[in-house]
C-alpha positions as CSV (number, residue, x, y, z in Angstrom):
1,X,27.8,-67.0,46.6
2,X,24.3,-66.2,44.8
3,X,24.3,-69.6,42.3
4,X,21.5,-68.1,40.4
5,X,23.2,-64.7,39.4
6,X,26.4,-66.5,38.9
7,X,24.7,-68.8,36.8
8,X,23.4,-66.1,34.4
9,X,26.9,-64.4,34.4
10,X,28.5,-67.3,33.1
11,X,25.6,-68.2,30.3
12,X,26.0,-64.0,29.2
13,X,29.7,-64.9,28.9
14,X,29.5,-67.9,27.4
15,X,26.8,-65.9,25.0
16,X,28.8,-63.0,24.4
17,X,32.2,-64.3,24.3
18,X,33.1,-62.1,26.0
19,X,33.4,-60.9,30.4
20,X,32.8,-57.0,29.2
21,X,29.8,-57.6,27.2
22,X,28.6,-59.8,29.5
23,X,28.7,-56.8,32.1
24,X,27.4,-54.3,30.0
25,X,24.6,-57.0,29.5
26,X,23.6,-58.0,32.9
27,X,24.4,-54.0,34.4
28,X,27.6,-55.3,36.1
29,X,31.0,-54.4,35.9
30,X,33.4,-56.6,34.4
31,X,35.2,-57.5,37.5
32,X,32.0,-58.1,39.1
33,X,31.0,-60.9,36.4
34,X,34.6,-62.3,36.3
35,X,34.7,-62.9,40.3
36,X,31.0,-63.9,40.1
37,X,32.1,-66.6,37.3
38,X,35.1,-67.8,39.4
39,X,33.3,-68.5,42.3
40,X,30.6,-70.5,40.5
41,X,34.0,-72.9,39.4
42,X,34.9,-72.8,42.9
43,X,31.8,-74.1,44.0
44,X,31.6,-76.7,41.2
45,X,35.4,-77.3,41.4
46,X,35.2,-77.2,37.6
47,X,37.2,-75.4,35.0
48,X,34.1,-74.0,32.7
49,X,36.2,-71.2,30.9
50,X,39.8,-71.2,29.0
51,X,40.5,-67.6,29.6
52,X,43.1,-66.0,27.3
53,X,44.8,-62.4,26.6
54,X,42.7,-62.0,23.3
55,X,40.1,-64.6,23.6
56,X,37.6,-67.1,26.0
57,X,36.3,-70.4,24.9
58,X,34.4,-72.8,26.6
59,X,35.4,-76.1,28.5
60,X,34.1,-79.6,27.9
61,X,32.4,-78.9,31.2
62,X,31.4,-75.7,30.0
63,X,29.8,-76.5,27.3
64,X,28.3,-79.6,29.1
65,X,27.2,-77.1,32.0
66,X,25.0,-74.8,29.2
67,X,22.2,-76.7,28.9
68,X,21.6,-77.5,32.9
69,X,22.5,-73.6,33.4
70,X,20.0,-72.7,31.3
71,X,17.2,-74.9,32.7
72,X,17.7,-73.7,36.2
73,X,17.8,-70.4,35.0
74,X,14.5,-70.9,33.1
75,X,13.0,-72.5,36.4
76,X,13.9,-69.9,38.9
77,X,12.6,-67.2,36.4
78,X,9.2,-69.2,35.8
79,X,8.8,-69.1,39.5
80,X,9.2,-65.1,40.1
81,X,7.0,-64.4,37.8
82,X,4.3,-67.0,38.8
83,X,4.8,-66.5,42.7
84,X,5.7,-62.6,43.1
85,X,4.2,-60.1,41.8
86,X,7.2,-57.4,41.6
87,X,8.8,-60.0,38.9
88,X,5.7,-58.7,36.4
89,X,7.4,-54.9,36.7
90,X,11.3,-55.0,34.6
91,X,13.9,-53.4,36.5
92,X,17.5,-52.3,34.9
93,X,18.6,-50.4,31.9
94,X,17.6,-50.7,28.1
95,X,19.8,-49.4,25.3
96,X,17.1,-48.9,22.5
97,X,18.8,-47.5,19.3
98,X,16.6,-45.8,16.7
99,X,16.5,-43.4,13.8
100,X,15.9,-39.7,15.0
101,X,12.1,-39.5,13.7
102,X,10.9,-42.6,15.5
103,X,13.1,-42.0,18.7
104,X,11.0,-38.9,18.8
105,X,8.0,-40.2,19.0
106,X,8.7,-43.0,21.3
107,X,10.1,-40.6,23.8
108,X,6.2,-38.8,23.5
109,X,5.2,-42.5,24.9
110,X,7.8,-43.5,27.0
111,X,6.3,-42.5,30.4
112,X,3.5,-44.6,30.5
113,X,6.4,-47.5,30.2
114,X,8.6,-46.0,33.3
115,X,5.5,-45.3,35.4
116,X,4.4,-49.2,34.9
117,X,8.0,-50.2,36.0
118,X,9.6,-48.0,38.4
119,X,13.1,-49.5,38.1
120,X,13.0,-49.3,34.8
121,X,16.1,-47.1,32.7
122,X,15.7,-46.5,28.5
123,X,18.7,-44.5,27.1
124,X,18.0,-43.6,23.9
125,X,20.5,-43.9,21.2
126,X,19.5,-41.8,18.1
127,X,21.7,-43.7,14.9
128,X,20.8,-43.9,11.2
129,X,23.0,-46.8,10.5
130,X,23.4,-49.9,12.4
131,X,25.3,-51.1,15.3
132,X,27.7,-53.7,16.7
133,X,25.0,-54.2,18.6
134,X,27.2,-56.6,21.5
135,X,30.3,-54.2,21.4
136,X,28.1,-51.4,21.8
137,X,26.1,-52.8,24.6
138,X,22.8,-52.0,22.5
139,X,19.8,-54.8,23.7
140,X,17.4,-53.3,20.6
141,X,17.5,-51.9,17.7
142,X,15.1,-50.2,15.0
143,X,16.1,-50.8,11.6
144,X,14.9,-49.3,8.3
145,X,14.5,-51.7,5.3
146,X,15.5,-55.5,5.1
147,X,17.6,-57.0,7.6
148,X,20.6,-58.8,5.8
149,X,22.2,-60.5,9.5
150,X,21.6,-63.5,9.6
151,X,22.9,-63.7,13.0
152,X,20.1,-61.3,14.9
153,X,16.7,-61.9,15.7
154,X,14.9,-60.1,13.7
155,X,10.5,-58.6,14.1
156,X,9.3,-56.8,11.6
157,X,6.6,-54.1,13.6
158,X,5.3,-51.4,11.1
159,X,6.3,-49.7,8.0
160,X,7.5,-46.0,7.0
161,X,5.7,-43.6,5.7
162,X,7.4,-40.5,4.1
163,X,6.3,-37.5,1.9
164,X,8.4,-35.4,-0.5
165,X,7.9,-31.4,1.0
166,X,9.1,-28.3,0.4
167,X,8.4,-25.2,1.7
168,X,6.1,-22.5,0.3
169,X,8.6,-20.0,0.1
170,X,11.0,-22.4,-2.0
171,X,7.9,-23.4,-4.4
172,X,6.7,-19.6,-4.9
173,X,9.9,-19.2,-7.2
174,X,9.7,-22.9,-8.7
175,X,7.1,-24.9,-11.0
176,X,5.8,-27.5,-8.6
177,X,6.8,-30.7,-9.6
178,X,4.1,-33.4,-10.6
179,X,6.3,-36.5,-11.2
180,X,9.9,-38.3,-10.8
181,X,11.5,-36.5,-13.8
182,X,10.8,-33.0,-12.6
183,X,13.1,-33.3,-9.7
184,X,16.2,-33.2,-11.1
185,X,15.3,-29.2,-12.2
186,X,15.0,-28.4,-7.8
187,X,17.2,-28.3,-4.9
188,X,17.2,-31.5,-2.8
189,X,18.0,-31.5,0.8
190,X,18.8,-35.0,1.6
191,X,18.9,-37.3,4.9
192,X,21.5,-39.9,3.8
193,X,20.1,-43.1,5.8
194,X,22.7,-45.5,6.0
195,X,25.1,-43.8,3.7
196,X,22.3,-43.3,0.6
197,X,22.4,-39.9,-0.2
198,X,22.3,-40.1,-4.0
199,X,19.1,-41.7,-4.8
200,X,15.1,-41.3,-4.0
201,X,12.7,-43.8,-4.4
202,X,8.8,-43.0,-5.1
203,X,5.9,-45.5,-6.3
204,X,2.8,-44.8,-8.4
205,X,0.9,-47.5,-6.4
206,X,2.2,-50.5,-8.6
207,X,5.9,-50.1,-9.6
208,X,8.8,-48.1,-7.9
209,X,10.7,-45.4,-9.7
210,X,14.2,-44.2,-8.4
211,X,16.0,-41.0,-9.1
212,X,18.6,-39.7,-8.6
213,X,19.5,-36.2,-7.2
214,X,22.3,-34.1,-6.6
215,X,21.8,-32.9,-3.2
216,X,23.9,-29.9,-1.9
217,X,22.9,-30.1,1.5
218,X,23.1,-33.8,3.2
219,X,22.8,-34.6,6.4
220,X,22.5,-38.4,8.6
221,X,19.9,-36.9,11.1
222,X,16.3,-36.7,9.9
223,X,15.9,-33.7,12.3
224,X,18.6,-31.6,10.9
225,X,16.8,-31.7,7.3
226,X,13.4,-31.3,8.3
227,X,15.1,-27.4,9.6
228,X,16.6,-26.9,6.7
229,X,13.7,-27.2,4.3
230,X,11.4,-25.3,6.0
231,X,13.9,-22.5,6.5
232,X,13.3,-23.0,2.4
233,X,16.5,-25.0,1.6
234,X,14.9,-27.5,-0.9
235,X,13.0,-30.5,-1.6
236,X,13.3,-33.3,1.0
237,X,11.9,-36.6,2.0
238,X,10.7,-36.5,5.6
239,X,8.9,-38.9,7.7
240,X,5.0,-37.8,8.4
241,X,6.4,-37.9,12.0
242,X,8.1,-34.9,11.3
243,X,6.7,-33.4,8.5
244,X,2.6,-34.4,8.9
245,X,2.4,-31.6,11.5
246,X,4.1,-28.6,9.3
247,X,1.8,-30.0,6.4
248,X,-1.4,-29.7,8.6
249,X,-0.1,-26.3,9.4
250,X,0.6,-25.3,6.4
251,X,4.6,-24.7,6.8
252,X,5.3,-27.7,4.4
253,X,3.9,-28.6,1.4
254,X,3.1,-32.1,0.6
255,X,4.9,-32.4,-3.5
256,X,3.6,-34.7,-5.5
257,X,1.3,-37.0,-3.7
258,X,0.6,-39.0,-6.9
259,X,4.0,-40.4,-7.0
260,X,4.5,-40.8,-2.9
261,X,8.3,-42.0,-1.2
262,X,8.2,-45.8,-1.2
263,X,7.7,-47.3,2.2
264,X,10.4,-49.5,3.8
265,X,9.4,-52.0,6.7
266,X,10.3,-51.3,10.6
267,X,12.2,-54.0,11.5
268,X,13.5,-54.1,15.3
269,X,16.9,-56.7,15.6
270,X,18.1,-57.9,18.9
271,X,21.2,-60.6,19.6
272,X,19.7,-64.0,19.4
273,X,19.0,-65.2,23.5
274,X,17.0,-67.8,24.3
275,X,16.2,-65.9,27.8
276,X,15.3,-62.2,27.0
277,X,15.3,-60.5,30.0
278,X,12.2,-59.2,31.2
279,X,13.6,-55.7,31.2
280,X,14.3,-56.1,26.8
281,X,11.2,-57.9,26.7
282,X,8.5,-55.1,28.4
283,X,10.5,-52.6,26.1
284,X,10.0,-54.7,23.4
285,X,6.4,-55.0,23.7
286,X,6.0,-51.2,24.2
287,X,7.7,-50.5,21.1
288,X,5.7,-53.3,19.0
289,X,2.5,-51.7,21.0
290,X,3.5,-47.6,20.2
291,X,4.3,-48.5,16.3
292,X,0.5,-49.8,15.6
293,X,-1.2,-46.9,17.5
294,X,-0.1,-44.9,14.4
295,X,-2.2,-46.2,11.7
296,X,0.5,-44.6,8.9
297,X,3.1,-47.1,10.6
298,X,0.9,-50.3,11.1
299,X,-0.3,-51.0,7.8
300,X,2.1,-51.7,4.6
301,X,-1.3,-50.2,2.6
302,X,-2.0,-46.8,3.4
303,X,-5.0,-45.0,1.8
């Protein structure tokens, strides 16, 4: 039996609550982490788990064996990294979930990640609202706006930066709009983050102003509105990821730049672990590290 792997398997279950979640955690199967979990109560000739149908719980023992697991855990760890070099390069799979924008641009950056760890996986998971982040198996997650869970870890990293745009054949047949109030007379093409598609928020530099709109074209991926407005749909709200190059080139307009989309922080949420694998961790750090190279993301003042 390897003590230290089934050490880990029983603190993810114990974590988790759960033998599949625990799996999808450590890259296992669940049988895997269940046989790995009996053995380690074979070997201690200790009952740490009350296993039933619809639920697990821990032991007296279990609960007493948390605190030692952990410090073993934390030992042999401390020791890889200080002794062995390989243990400085994260090895295994990374579920990062993100809005489509940002998942963009950190798949622009993610090579230089890969190439540093070479058993390194990052799936993707492009999602405008949030998810059940153990069910799901998810070890990161971007989120737009406060974080009301109390029960995640939660880093704020950057803020978003958005323009109102349009394209120039839309705004040949329309008065451009200068403030708020003169939306309501366009077409809005809206991304409906989270489930808001009624409602646009834009600040004059000191207070916030929110209108609302009466899209009829709404859509939950970023990507799928920034085609439709410059196919000349409407007015939308984009993210300068998307919409900063079309502006440059001339194939958006940036509307009313006096009264700018108000910026919501980039906050990244992850289960709370007191050992986050080195694997979460190095993605982590990239994702903290890609954010600031974009100065319209690092700073909540943009000039």
């Amino acid at each position: 039996m390897d003590t230290i792997s089934a050490l880990r398997a029983f603190l993810r279950v114990a974590e988790t609550g759960s033998f599949s979640a625990a799996a999808i955690d450590l890259g296992l199967t669940q049988p895997a982490v269940s046989r790995q979990v009996s053995a380690l109560e074979g070997h201690l000739n200790t009952r740490l788990l009350h296993r039933t149908t619809n639920a697990l719980a821990l032991t007296v023992e279990g609960e007493q064996m948390i605190a030692m697991a952990l410090r073993v855990v934390e030992a042999v760890d401390a020791l890889n990294e200080a002794c062995c070099v390989e243990s400085t390069m994260a090895s295994g799979r990374v579920r990062l979930s993100l809005p489509a924008p940002l998942g963009l641009y950190v798949s622009d950056r993610l090579a230089g990640l890969l190439e540093r760890n070479p058993g390194l996986s990052v799936e993707l998971v492009f999602r405008e609202e949030p998810s059940d982040l153990i069910g799901e198996g998810i070890d990161l997650e971007v989120r737009l706006g406060p974080v009301s869970d109390c029960s995640l870890m939660c880093r704020r990293i950057g803020w978003t930066t958005a323009f109102l745009v349009a394209a120039p054949r839309y705004l040949e047949e329309r008065s451009m709009p200068k403030t708020p109030d003169d939306i309501s007379a366009h077409e809005c093409v809206c991304y409906s983050r989270a489930g808001d598609g009624r409602s646009w928020s834009f600040s004059d530099g000191s207070d916030e102003v929110s209108v609302r709109i009466a899209p009829r074209l709404i859509a939950n991926n970023a990507v799928a509105v920034h085609r439709a407005v410059l196919m000349g749909s409407g007015l939308a709200v984009l993210s300068h990821i998307l919409a900063a190059p079309d502006i440059e080139a001339g194939r958006l307009v940036n509307v009313m730049p006096d009264f700018p989309p108000a910026r919501l922080p980039i906050n990244v949420v992850y289960p709370s672990r007191r050992n986050m694998p080195l694997r979460v961790r190095a993605t982590l750090d990239f994702l903290v590290e890609a954010v600031r190279e974009d100065p319209l993301m690092a700073s909540s003042l943009v000039s």
